[in-house]
C-alpha positions in Angstrom: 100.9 137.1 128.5 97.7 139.1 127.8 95.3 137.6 125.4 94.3 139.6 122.5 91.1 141.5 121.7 90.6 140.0 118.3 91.7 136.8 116.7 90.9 135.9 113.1 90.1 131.9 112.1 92.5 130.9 109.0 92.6 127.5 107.5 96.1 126.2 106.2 95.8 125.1 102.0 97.6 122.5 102.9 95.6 121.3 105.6 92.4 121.4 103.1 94.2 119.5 100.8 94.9 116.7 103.7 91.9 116.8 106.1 90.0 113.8 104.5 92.9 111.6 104.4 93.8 112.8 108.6 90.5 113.3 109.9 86.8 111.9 109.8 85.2 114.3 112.0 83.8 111.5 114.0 84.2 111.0 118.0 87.2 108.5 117.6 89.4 110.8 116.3 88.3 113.8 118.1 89.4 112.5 121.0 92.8 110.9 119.4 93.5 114.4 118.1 92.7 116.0 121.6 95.2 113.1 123.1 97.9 114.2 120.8 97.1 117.6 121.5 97.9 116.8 125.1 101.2 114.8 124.2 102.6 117.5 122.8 102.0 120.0 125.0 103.9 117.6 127.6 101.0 116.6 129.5 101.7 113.5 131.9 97.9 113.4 133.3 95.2 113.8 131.4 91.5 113.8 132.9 88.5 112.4 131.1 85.3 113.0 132.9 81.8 112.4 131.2 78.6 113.9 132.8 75.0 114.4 132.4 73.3 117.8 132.2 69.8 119.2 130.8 69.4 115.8 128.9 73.1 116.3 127.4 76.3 114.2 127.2 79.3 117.1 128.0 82.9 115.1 127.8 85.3 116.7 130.2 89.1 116.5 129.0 92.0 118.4 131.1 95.9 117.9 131.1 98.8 119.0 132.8 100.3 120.5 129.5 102.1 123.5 129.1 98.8 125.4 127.3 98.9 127.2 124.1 101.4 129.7 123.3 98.8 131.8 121.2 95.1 131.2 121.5 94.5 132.2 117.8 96.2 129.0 117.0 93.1 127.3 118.2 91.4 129.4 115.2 94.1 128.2 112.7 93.5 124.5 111.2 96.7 123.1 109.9 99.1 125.3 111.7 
């Protein structure tokens, strides 16, 4: 499937309305929602790798799932 040219950011109402109450912002659940991410995408391996570069912490996560279906969904909070 070919990606598009141009995809928009959109935030869901509703997910406004409930992003306090499901998510701090803060690394724990980052990497909680990342997991979940994972889950559902049917991932049975996930890689966590954390390395060093220029002075900088970079956190490495990669699974086996099946990907995203459309990459402006990445874009779209609460969909």
């Amino acid at each position: 499937m070919p990606l598009p040219t141009t995809i928009h950011s959109a935030v869901s109402p509703d997910a406004i309305r409930r992003a306090s109450r499901l998510f701090s912002g803060d690394s724990r659940d980052c990497l909680h929602e990342m997991f979940q991410n994972a889950r559902r995408a049917g991932a049975t391996c996930i890689a966590v790798n954390l390395t060093e570069q220029d002075g900088r912490s970079l956190l490495h996560i990669r699974d086996d799932g099946c990907g995203i279906d459309d990459p402006a969904a990445v874009l779209m909070l609460g969909h």
